[in-house]
C-alpha positions in Angstrom: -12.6 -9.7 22.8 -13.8 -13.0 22.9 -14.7 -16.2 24.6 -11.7 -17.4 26.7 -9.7 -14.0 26.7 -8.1 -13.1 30.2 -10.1 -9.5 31.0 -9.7 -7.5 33.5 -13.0 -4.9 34.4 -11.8 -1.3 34.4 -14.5 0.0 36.8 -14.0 -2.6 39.9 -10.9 -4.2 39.1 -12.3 -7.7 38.7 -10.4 -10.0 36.5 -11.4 -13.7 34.5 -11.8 -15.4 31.3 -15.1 -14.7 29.5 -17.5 -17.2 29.3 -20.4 -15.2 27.7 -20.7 -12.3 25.9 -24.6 -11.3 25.5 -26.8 -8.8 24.8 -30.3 -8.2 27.1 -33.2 -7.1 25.8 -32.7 -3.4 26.0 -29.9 -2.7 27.7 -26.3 -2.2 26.3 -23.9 -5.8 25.7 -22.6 -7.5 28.7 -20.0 -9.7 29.4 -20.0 -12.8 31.8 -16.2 -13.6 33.3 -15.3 -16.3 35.6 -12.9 -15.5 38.1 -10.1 -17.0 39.6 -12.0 -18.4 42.2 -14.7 -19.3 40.5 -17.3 -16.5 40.9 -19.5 -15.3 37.9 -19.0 -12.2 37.3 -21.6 -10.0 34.8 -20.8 -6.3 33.7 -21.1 -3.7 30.1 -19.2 -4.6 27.4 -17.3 -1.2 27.2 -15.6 -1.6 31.1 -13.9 -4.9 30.2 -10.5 -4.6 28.6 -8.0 -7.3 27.9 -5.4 -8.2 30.5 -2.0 -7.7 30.1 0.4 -10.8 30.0 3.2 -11.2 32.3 5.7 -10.8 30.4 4.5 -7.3 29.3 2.7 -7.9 25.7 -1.0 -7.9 25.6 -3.4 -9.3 22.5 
């Protein structure tokens, strides 16, 4: 994954296009989507995964 892909977060169901991927000082890497409308939205690396397009094929 990388910045601009369409995401979706496994765990809560959020989905946006990544803005930031980072990693904090000890802790695992995160990544930063914005969502549709707008929110930041900041969670581990490893719950994001790519969204499917509409017309069934993903990346």
């Amino acid at each position: 994954m990388e910045i601009g892909d369409r995401v979706v977060c496994m765990v809560s169901g959020v989905r946006g296009v990544i803005t930031k991927i980072y990693t904090p000082t000890a802790s695992a890497m995160q990544i930063m989507v914005c969502t549709d409308d707008g929110r930041l939205y900041h969670a581990p690396y490893s719950t994001w995964r790519l969204e499917e397009v509409k017309d069934g094929k993903g990346d």
